[in-house]
C-alpha positions, 0 to 999 in steps of 0.5 A: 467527515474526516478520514480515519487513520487505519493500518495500511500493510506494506508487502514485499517480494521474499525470495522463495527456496527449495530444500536444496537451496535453490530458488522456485520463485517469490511470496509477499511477506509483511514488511511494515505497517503504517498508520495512515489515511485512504482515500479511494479513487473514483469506482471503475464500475458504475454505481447502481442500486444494490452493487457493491462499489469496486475500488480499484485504486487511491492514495494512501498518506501518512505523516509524523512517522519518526524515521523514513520509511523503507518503502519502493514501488516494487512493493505492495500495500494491504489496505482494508484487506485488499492488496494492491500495487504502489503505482509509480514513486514514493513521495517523501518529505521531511517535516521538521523532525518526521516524515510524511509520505504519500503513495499511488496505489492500483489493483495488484494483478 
């Protein structure tokens, strides 16, 4: 079975301020969306009959994206609903005229 291309949300920390101005802390704002493919690390519960499997992590890849994304690894990614941290860098490539990129991703706490 080929993986499917689905939306894959890339999240980021916005500064949150009060009525005076003053910051009180941050929020995760949408900042773009990728379309992209998922594959789930291995579960970090044991599979048995009737559970459902928890996915704690994965990779998540795109390509033929027109220009470089702006993505760090202090930003999250939304995948099937689930928000999770990039863990660790951002790999990037150019591919003749567009960019492929692959990223860790882990379990937001």
């Amino acid at each position: 079975m080929t993986p499917r291309y689905e939306p894959v949300i890339i999240r980021r920390a916005v500064e949150v301020l009060n009525s005076d101005g003053d910051p009180v802390g941050t929020d995760w704002a949408d900042h773009i969306t990728l379309s992209a493919k998922f594959a789930p690390s291995n579960p970090s519960e044991a599979l048995e009959v009737g559970k459902n499997t928890v996915i704690t992590g994965g990779t998540v890849y795109a390509r033929d994206l027109p220009v470089r994304p702006d993505i760090t690894s202090d930003d999250r990614a939304s995948v099937r609903g689930v928000e999770y941290e990039i863990d660790g860098e951002i790999g990037m490539w150019l591919r003749q005229d567009t960019w492929g990129i692959q990223f860790a991703i882990r379990t937001a706490k």
